[in-house]
Each structure stands twice: as C-alpha cells, then as structure tokens.
PyMOL Python script that loads the backbone (N, CA, C, O; Angstrom):
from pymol import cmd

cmd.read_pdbstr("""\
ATOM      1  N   UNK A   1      -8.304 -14.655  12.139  1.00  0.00           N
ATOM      2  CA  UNK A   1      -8.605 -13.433  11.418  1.00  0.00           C
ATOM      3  C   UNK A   1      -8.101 -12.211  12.191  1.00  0.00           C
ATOM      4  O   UNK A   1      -7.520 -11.367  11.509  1.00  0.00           O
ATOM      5  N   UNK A   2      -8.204 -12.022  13.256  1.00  0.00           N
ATOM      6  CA  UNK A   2      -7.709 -11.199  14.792  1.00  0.00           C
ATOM      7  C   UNK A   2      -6.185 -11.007  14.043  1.00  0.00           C
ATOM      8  O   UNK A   2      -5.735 -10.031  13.443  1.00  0.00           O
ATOM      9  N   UNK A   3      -5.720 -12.030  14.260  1.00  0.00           N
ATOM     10  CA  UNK A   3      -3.922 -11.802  13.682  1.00  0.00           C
ATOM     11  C   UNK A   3      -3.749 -11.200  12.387  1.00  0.00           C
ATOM     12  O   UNK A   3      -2.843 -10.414  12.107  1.00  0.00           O
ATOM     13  N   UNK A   4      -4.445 -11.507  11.786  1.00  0.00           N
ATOM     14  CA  UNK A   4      -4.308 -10.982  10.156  1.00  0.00           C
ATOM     15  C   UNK A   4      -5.092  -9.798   9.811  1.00  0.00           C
ATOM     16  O   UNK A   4      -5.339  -9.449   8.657  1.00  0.00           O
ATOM     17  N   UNK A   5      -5.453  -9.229  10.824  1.00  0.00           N
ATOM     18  CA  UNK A   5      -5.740  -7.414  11.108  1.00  0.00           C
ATOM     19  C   UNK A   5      -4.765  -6.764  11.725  1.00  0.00           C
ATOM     20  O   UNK A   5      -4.646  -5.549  11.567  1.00  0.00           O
ATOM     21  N   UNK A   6      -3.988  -7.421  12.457  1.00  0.00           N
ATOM     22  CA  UNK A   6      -3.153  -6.683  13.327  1.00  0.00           C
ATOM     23  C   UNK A   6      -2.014  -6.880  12.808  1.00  0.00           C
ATOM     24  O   UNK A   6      -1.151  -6.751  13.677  1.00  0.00           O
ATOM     25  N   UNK A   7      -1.496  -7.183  11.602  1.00  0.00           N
ATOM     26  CA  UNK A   7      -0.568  -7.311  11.143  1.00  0.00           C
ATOM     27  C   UNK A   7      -0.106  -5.607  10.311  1.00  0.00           C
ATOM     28  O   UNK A   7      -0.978  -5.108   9.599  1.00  0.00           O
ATOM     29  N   UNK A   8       1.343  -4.794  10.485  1.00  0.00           N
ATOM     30  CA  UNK A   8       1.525  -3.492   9.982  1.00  0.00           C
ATOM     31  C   UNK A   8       1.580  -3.313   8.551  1.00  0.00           C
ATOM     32  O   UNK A   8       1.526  -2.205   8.019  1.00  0.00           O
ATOM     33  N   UNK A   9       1.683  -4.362   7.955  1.00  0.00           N
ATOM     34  CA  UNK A   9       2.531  -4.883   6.291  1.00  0.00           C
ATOM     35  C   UNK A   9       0.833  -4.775   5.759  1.00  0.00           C
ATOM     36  O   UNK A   9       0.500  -4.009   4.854  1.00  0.00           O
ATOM     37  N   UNK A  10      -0.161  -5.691   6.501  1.00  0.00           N
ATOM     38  CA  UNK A  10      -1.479  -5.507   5.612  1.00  0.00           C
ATOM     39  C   UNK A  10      -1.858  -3.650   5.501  1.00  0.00           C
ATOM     40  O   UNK A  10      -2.029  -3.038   4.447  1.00  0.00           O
ATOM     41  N   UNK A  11      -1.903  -3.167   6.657  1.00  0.00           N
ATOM     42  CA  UNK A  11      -2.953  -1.752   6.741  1.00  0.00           C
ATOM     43  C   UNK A  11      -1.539  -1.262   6.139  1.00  0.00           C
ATOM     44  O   UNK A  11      -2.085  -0.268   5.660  1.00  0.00           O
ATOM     45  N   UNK A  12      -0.439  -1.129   5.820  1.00  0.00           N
ATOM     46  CA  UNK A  12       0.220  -0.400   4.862  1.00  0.00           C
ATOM     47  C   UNK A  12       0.166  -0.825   3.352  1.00  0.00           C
ATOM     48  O   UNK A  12       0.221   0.033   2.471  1.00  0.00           O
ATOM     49  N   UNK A  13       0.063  -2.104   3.079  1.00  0.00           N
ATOM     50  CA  UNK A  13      -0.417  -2.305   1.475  1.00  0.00           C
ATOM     51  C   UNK A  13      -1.661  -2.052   1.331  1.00  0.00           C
ATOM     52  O   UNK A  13      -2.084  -2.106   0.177  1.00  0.00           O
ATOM     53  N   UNK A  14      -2.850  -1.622   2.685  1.00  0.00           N
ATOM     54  CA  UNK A  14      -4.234  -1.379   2.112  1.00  0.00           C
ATOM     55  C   UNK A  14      -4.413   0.143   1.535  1.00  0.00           C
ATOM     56  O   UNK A  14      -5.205   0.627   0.726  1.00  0.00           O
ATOM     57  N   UNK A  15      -3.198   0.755   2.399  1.00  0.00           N
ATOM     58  CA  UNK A  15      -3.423   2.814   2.447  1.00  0.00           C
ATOM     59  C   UNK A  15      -2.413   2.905   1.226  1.00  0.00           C
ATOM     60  O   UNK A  15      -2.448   3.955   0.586  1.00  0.00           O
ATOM     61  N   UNK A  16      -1.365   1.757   0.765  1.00  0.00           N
ATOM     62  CA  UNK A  16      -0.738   2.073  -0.233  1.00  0.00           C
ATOM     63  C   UNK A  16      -1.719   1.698  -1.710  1.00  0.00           C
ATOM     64  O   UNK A  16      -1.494   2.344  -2.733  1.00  0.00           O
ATOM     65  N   UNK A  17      -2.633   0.780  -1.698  1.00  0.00           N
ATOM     66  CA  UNK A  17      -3.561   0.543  -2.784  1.00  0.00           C
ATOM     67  C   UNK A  17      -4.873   2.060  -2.410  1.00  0.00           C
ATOM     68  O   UNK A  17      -5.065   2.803  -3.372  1.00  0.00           O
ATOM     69  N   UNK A  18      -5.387   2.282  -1.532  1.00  0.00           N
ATOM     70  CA  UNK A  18      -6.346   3.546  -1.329  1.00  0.00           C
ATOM     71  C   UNK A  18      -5.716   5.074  -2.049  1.00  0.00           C
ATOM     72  O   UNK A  18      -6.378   5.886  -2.695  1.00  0.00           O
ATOM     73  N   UNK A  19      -4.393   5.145  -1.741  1.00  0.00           N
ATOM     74  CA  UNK A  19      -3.666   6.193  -1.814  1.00  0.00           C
ATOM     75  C   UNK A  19      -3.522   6.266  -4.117  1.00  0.00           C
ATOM     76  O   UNK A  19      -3.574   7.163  -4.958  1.00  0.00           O
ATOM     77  N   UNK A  20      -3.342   4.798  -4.135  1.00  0.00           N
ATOM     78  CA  UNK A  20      -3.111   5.008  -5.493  1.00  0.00           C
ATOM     79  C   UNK A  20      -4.144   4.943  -6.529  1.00  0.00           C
ATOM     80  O   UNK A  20      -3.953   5.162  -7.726  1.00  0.00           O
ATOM     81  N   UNK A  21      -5.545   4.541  -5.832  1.00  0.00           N
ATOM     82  CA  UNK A  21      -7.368   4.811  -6.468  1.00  0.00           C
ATOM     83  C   UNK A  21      -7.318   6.078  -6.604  1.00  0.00           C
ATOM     84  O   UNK A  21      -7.349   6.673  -7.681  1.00  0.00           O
ATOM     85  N   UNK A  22      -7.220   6.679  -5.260  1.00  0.00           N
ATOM     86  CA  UNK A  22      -7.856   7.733  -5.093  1.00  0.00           C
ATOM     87  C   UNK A  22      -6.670   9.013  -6.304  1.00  0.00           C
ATOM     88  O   UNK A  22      -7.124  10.078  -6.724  1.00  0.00           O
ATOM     89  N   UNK A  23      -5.822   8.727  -6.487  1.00  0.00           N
ATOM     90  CA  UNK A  23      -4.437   9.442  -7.034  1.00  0.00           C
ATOM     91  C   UNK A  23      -5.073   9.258  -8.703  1.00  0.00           C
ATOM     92  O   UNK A  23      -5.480  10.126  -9.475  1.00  0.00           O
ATOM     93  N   UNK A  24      -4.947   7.546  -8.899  1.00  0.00           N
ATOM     94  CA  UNK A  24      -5.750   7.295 -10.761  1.00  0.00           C
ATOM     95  C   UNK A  24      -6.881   8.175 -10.871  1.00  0.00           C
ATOM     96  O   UNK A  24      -7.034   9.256 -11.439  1.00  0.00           O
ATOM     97  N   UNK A  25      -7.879   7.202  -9.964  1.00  0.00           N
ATOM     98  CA  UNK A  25      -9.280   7.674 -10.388  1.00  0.00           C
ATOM     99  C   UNK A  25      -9.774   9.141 -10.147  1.00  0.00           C
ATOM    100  O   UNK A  25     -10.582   9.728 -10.866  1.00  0.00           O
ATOM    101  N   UNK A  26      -9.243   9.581  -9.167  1.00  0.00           N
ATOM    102  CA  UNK A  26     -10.257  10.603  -7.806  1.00  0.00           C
ATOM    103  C   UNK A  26      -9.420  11.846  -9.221  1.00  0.00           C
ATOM    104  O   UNK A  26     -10.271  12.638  -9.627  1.00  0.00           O
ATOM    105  N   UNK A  27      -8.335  11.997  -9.745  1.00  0.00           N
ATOM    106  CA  UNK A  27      -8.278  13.466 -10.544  1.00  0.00           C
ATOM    107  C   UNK A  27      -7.662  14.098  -9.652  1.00  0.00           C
ATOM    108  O   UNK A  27      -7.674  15.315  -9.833  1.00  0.00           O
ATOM    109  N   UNK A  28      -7.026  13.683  -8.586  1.00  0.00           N
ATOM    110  CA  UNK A  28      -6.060  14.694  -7.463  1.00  0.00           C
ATOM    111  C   UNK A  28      -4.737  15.302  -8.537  1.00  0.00           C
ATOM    112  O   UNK A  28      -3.994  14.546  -9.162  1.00  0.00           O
ATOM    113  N   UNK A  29      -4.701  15.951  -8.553  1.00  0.00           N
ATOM    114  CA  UNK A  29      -3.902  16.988  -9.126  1.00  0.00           C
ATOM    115  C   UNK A  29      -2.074  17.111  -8.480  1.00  0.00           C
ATOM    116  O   UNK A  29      -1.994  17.846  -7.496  1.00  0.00           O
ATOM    117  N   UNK A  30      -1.137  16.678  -8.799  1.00  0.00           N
ATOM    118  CA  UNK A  30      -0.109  16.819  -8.204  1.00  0.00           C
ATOM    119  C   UNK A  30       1.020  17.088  -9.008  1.00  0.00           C
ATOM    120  O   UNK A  30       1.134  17.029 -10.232  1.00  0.00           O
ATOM    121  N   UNK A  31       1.949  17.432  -8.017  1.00  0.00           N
ATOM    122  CA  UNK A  31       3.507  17.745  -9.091  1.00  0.00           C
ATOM    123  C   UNK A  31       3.593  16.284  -9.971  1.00  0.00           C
ATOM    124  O   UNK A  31       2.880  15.297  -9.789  1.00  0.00           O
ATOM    125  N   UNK A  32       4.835  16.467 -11.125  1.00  0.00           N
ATOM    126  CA  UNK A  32       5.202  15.349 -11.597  1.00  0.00           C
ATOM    127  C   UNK A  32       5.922  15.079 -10.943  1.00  0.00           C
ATOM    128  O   UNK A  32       5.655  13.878 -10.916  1.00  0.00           O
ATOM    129  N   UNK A  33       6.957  15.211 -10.109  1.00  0.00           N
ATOM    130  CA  UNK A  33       7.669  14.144  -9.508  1.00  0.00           C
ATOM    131  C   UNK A  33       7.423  13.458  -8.108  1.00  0.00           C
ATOM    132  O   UNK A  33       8.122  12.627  -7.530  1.00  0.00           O
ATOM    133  N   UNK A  34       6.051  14.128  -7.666  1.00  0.00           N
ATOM    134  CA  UNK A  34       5.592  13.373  -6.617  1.00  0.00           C
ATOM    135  C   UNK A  34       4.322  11.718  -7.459  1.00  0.00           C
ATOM    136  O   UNK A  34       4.040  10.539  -7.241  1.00  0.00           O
ATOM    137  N   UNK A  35       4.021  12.837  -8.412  1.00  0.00           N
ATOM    138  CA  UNK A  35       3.356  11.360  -9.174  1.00  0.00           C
ATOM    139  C   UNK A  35       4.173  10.392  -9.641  1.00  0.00           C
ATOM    140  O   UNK A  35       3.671   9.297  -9.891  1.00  0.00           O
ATOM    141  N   UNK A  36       5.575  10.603  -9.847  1.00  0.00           N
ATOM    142  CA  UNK A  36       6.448   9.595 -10.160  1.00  0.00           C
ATOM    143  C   UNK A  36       6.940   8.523  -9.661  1.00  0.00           C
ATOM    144  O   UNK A  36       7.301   7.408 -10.039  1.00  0.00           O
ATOM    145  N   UNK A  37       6.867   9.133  -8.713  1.00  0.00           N
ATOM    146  CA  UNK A  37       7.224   8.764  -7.150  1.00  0.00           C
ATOM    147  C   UNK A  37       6.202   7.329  -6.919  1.00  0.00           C
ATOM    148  O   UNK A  37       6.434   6.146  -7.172  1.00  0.00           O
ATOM    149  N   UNK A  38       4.787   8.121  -6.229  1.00  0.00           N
ATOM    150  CA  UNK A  38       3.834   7.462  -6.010  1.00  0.00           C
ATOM    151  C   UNK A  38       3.547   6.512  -7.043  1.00  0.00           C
ATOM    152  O   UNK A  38       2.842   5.562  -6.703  1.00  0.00           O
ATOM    153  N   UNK A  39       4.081   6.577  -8.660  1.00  0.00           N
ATOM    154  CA  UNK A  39       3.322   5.152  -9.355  1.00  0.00           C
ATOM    155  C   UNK A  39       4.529   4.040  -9.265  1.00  0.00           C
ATOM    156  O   UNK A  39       4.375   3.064  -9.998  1.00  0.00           O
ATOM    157  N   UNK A  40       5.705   4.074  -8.457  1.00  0.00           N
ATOM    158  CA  UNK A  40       6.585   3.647  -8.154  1.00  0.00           C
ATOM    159  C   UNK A  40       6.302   2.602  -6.774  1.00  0.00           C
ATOM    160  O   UNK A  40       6.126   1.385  -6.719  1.00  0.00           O
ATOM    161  N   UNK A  41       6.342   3.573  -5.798  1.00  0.00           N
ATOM    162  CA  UNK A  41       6.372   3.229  -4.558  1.00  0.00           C
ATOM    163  C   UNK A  41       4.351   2.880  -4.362  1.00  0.00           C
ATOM    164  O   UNK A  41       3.968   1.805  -3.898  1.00  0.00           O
ATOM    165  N   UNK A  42       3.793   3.494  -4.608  1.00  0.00           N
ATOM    166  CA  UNK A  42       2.256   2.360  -4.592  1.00  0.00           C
ATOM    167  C   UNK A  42       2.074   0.960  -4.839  1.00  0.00           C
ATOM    168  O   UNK A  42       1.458   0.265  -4.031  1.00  0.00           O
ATOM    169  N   UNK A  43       2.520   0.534  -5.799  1.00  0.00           N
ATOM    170  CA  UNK A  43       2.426  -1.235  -6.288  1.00  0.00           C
ATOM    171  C   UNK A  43       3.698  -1.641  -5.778  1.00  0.00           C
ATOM    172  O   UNK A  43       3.886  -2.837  -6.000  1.00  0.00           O
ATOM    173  N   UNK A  44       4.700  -1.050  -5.138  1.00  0.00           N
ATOM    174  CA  UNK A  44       5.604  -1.949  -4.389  1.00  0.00           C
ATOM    175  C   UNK A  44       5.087  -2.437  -3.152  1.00  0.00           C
ATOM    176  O   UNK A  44       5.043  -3.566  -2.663  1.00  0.00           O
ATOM    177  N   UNK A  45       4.582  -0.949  -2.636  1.00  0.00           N
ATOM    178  CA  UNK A  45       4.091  -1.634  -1.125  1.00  0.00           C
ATOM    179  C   UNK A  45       2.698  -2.168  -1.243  1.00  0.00           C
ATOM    180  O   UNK A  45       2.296  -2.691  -0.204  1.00  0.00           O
ATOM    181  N   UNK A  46       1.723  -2.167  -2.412  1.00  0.00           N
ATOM    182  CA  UNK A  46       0.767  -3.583  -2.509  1.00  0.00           C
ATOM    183  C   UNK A  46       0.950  -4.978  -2.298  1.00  0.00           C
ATOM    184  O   UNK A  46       0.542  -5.909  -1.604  1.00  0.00           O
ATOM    185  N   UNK A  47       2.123  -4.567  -3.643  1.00  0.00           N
ATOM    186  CA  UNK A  47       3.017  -6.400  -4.311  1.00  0.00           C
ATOM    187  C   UNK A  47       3.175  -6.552  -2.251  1.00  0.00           C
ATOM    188  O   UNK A  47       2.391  -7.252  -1.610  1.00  0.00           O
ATOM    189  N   UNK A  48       4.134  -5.874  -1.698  1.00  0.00           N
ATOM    190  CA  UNK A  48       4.985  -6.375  -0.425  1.00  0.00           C
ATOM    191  C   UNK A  48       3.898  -7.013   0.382  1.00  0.00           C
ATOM    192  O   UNK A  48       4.135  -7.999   1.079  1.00  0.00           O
ATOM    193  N   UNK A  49       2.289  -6.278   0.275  1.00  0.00           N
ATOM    194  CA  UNK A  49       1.443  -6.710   1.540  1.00  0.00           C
ATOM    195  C   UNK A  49       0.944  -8.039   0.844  1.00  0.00           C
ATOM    196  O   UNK A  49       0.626  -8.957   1.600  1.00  0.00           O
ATOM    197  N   UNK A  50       0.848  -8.227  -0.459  1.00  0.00           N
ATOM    198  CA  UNK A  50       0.334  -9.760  -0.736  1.00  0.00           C
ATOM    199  C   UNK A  50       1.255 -10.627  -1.208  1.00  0.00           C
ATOM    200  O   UNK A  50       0.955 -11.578  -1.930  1.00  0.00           O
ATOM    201  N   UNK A  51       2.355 -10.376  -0.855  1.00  0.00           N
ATOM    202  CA  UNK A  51       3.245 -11.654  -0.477  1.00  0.00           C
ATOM    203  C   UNK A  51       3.957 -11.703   0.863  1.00  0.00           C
ATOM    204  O   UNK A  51       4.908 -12.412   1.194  1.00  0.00           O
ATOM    205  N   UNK A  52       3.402 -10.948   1.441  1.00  0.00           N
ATOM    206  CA  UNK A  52       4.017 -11.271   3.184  1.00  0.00           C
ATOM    207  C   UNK A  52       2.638 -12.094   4.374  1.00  0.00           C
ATOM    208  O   UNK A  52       1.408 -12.085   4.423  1.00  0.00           O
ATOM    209  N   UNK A  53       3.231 -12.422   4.791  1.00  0.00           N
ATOM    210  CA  UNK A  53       2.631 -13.533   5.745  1.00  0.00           C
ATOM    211  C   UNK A  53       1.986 -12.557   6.958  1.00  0.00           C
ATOM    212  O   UNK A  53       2.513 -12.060   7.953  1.00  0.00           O
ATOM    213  N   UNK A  54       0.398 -12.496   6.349  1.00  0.00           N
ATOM    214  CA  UNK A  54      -0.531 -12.068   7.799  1.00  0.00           C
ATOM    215  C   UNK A  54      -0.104 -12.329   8.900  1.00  0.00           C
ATOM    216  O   UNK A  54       0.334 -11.452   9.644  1.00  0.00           O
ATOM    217  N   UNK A  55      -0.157 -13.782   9.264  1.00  0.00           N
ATOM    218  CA  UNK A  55      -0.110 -14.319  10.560  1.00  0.00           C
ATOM    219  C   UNK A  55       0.728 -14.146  11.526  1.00  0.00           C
ATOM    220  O   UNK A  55       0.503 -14.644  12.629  1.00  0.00           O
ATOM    221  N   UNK A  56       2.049 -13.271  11.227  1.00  0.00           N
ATOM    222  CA  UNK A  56       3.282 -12.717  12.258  1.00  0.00           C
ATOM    223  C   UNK A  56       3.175 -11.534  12.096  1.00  0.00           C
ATOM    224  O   UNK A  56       3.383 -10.942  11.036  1.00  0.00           O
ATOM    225  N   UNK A  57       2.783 -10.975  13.302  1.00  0.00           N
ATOM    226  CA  UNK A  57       3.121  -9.210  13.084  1.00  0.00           C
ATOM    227  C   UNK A  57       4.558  -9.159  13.146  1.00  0.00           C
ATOM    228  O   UNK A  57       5.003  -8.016  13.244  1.00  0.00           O
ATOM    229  N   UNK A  58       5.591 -10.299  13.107  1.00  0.00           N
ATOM    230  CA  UNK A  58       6.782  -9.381  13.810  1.00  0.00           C
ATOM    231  C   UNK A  58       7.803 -10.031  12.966  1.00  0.00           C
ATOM    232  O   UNK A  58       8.978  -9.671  13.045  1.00  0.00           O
ATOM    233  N   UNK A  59       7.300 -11.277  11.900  1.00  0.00           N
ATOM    234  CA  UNK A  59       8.328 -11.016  10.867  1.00  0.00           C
ATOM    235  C   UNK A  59       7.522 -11.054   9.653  1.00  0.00           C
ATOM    236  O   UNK A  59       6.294 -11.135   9.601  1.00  0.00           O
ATOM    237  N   UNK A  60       8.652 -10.961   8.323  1.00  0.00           N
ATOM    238  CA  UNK A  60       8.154 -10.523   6.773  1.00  0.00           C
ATOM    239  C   UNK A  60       7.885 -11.791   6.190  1.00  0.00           C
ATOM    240  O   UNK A  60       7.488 -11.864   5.027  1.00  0.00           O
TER     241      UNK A  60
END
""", "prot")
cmd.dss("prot")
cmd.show_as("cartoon", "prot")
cmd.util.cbc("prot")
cmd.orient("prot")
C-alpha cells in the first residue's frame, strides 16, 4: 500500500478528479476557455491514473 501512495500518476489523477468536483459541483465561476480546457484535460488525467500501474513510481 506504501508503494501505491507514493506513486506521482495516482496524487495527479486524485487533484485531477478534486479539481473537476469542485469546478461541476462547487459553482466556481471561470472563463470559457479555461473551462474547456479543464473538461478536456480532467478525465484524461483520471482515465491515465486508473490505468497506470501503482506499484512503479518510475514507470507508466
């Protein structure tokens, strides 16, 4: 479990799923092309953290 915390790919698909709650739900207010952006690049780097392999911090 130790390894599969310390992995960079998980805590970036966790702040990329937090980032995109808080963006739907929370009513944060932003330009359109930064929201465009973000409903783009949010579920890529989710999808990336739950199909990459916890157990190596050092490959994908």
């Amino acid at each position: 479990m130790k390894e599969k915390l310390r992995s960079w790919a998980l805590w970036v698909s966790m702040a990329a799923l937090v980032v995109f709650c808080v963006k739907e739900f929370g009513g944060v207010d932003i330009s359109a092309s930064v929201n465009g952006l973000l409903n783009v690049l949010c579920p890529v780097l989710v999808g990336f953290g739950i199909v990459n392999n916890p157990n190596s911090r050092t490959t994908l």
